[in-house]
C-alpha positions as CSV (number, residue, x, y, z in Angstrom):
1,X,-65.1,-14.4,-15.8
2,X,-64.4,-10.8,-16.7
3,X,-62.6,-8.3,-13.7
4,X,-66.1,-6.7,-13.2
5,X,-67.9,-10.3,-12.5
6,X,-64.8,-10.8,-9.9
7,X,-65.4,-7.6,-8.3
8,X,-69.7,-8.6,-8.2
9,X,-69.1,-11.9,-6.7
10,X,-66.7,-11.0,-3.8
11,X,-69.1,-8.0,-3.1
12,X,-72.0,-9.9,-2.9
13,X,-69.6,-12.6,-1.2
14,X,-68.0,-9.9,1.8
15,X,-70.7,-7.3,2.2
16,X,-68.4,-4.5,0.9
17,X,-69.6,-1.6,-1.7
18,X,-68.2,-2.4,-5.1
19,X,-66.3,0.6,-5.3
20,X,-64.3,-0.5,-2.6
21,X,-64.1,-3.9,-4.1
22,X,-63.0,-2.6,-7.2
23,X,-60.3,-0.8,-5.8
24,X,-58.7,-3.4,-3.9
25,X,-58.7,-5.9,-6.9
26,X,-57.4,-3.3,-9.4
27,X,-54.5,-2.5,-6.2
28,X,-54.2,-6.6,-6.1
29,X,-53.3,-7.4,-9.7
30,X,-51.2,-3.9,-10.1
31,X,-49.0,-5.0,-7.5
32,X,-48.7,-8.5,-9.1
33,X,-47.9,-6.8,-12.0
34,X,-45.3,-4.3,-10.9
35,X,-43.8,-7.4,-8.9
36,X,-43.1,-9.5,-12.3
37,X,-42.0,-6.6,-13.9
38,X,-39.6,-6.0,-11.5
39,X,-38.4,-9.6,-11.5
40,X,-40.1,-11.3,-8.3
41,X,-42.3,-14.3,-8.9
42,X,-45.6,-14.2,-6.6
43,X,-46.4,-17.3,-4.8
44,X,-50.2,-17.4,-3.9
45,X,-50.2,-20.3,-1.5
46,X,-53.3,-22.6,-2.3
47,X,-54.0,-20.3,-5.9
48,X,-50.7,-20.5,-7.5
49,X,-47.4,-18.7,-8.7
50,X,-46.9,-16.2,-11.1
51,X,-43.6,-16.3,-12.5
52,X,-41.1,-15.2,-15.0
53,X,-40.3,-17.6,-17.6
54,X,-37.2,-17.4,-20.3
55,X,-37.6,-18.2,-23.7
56,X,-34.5,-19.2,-25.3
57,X,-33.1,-18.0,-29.1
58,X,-34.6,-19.9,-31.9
59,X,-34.9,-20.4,-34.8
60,X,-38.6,-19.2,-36.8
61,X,-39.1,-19.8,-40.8
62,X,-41.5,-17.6,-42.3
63,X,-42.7,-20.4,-45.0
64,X,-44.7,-17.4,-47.4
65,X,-41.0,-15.7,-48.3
66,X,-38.7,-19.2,-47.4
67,X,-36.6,-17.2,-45.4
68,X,-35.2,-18.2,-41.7
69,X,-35.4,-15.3,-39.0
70,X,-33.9,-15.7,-35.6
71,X,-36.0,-15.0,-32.6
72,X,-33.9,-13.2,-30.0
73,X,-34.1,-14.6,-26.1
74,X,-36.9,-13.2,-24.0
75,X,-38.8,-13.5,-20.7
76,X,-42.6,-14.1,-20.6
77,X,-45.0,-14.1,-17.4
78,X,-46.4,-17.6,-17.0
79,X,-49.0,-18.2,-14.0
80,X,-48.1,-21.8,-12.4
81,X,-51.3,-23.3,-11.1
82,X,-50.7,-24.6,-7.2
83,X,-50.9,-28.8,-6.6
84,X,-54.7,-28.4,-4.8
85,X,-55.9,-25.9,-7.3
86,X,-55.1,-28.4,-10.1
87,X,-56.6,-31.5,-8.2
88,X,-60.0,-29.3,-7.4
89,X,-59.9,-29.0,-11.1
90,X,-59.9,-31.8,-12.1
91,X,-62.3,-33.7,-9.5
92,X,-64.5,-30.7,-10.2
């Protein structure tokens, strides 16, 4: 599902002009954005969490030239799927 389905179904779903939809998605996932950035895990209760996860140095061979790199330590965002969002999932 692309951002512009989203903003179609809760339209359609709420009764609201899409331009108004769009704008309050778009503000939604810019805050969530500027939030990880800035450090702060979001906890969506009954969605899920999006958090901040650190990735360790390692080790990486590149097997074309034989030759060992090292991969310096860094954080990733990871989303964290909640306990009832897994188990709707999955019972579908």
């Amino acid at each position: 599902m692309t951002k512009a389905e989203i903003v179609n179904e809760v339209a359609k779903a709420t009764g609201l002009e899409k331009v108004a939809v769009q704008s309050v998605v778009e503000a939604s996932m810019e805050c969530i954005k500027n939030s990880i950035i800035a450090g702060e895990p979001v906890y969506l209760r009954g969605f899920g969490s999006f958090i901040i996860k650190h990735r360790a140095q390692k080790a990486a061979r590149n097997i074309t030239k034989k030759t060992t790199m090292t991969i310096p330590a860094h954080d990733i965002p990871a989303f964290k799927p909640a306990k009832t969002f897994v188990a709707s999932v999955k019972t579908k």
